[in-house]
N, C-alpha and C positions, 0 to 999 in steps of 0.2 A: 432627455428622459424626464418623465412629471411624476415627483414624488406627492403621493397624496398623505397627507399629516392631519391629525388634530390631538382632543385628549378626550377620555371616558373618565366611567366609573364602574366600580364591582363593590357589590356589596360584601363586606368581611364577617360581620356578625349584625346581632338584634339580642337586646337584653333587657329587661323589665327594671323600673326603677320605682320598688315598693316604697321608697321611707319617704317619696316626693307626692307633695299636691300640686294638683296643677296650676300654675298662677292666673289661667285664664278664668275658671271657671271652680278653682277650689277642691276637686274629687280626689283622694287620697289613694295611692296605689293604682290609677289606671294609664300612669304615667312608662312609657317604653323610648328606649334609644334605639336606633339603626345605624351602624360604623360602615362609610363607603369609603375606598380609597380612590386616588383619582391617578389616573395615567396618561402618560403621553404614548400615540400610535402611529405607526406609518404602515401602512393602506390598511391601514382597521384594524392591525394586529397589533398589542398592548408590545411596549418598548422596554418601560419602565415606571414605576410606582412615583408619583412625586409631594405624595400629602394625602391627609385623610381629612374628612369634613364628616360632621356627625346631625343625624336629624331625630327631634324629640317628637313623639306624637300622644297626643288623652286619644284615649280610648271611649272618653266618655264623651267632650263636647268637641273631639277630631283637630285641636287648635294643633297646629305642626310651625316649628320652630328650627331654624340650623344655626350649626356653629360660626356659619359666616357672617352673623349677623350677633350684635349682644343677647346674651342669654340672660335671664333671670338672674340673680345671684345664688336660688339656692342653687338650679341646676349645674350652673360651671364646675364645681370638681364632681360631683358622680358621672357626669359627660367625659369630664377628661379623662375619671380612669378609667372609662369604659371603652374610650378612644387610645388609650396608651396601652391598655392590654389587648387592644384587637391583632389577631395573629397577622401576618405578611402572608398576600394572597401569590403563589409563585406563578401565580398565569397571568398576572400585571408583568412579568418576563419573557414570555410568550418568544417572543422575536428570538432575543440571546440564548434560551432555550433549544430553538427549533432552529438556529445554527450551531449551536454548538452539539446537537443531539446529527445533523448533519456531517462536521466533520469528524466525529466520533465513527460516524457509519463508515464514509469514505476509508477511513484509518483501516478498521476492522476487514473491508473488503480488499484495501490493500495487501494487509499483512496475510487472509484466513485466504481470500477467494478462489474465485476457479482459476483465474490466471496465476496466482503466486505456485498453486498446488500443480499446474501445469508447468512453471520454471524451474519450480524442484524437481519434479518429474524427468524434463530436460538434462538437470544438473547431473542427476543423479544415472542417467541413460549414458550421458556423455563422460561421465566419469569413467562407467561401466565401459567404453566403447576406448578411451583413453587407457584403460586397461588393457582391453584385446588389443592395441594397436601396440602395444609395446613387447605383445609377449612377441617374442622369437627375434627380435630386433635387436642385434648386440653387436659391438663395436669389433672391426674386421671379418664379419659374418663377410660371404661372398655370395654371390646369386648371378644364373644364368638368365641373359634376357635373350627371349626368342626375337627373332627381326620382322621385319614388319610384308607384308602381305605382297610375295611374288618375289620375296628376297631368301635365300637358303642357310645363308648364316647364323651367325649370332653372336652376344657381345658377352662378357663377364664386368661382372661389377661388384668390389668392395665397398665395404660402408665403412666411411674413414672419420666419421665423427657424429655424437649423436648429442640433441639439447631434449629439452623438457619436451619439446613440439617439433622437432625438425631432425631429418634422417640427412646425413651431409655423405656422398658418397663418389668413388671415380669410374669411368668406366672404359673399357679398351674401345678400340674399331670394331670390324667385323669378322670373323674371325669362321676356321672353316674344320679343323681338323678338333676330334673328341677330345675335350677338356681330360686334361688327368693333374696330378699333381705339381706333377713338374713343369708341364706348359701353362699350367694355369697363373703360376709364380711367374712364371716369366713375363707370359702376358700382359698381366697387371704390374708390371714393371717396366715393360718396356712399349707395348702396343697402346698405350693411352694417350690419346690426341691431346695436342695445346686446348688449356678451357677443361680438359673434361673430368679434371681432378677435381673440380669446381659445383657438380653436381646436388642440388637438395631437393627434397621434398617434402611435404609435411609429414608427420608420421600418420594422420589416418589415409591418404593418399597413399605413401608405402603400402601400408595395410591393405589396403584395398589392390593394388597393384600386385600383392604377393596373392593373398586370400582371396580376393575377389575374381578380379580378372583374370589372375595368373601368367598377367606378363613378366613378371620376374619368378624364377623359381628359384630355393637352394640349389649352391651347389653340391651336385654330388658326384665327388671326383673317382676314378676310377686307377689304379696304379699303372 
């Protein structure tokens, strides 16, 4: 990559220098300072300030004089303080400005933008949602599962432990005759195959499986 570099200048002020004649040509009062500061730039945009240089000019016979070169005696201190009080131009910062005015932006789009306000939005759906998934889910709840498509049965399943995110549950075989209290105990006591005490799901899955789909439903036992 070709960084292009050099340095300028910007003028900071211009002030009249009444109590001075001019040593060229002798005219009192038509003596003026000009304060530039000089910068260093990479590709033309100012970096940073690194020195002022001051130029004196007569108004009357145009003689122009700079500080980089010896000045008169009388002019060297009304130049200097006219040089030592020139304010700091902040656009000789240009560059450090306009990144740091950059990652300031970044920051703010981070923290304000339309994505963050769409994550909370999310957060805040899925709380809501983390909510609905929990209600009616409680530890030894039972629910009827219908069987699956060309099959007449059906299975019972208890929920035999529950976490923050995860429905843990057992389920019998297949199963034929109308669930009531007492066969239902038994079943889930005795008709549960190896493995299937084992059973989990997440709880929006649950949710969705009771609510949604309705392949599980409570059960509702009959005497």
């Amino acid at each position: 990559m070709i960084f292009i570099y050099g340095t300028g200048t910007s003028r900071l002020l211009s002030a009249p220098l009444p109590t001075l004649a001019c040593a060229h040509c002798g005219t009192q009062g038509q003596l003026s300072v000009t304060v530039f500061s000089r910068y260093a730039s990479l590709f033309w945009i100012p970096v940073f300030p690194f020195g002022k240089i001051s130029v004196t000019v007569c108004n009357h016979c145009k003689q122009t004089l700079t500080s980089k070169e010896p000045l008169p005696e009388t002019y060297r201190l009304p130049v200097q303080t006219v040089q030592q009080n020139a304010p700091m131009a902040f656009s000789n910062f240009a560059l450090p400005l306009l990144l740091m005015a950059g990652m300031v932006a970044v920051f703010l789009l981070a923290q304000f933008g339309p994505d963050r306000k769409r994550g909370s939005a999310e957060k805040a759906a899925s709380a809501t949602t983390m909510q609905d998934d929990d209600a009616g889910v409680t530890l030894g709840a039972r629910y009827k599962m219908r069987g699956t498509a060309g099959t007449t049965g059906y299975a019972l399943m208890e929920v035999t432990r529950l976490t923050d995110d995860t429905v843990y549950y057992k389920t019998t075989g297949m199963l034929r005759n109308e669930p009531t209290a007492a066969n239902a105990t038994v079943a889930l006591r005795d008709s549960v195959p190896p493995n299937s005490d084992k059973g989990r799901y997440p709880r929006k899955m649950w949710h969705f499986l009771v609510a949604g789909q309705g392949m599980f439903r409570p059960l509702i036992l009959t005497e």
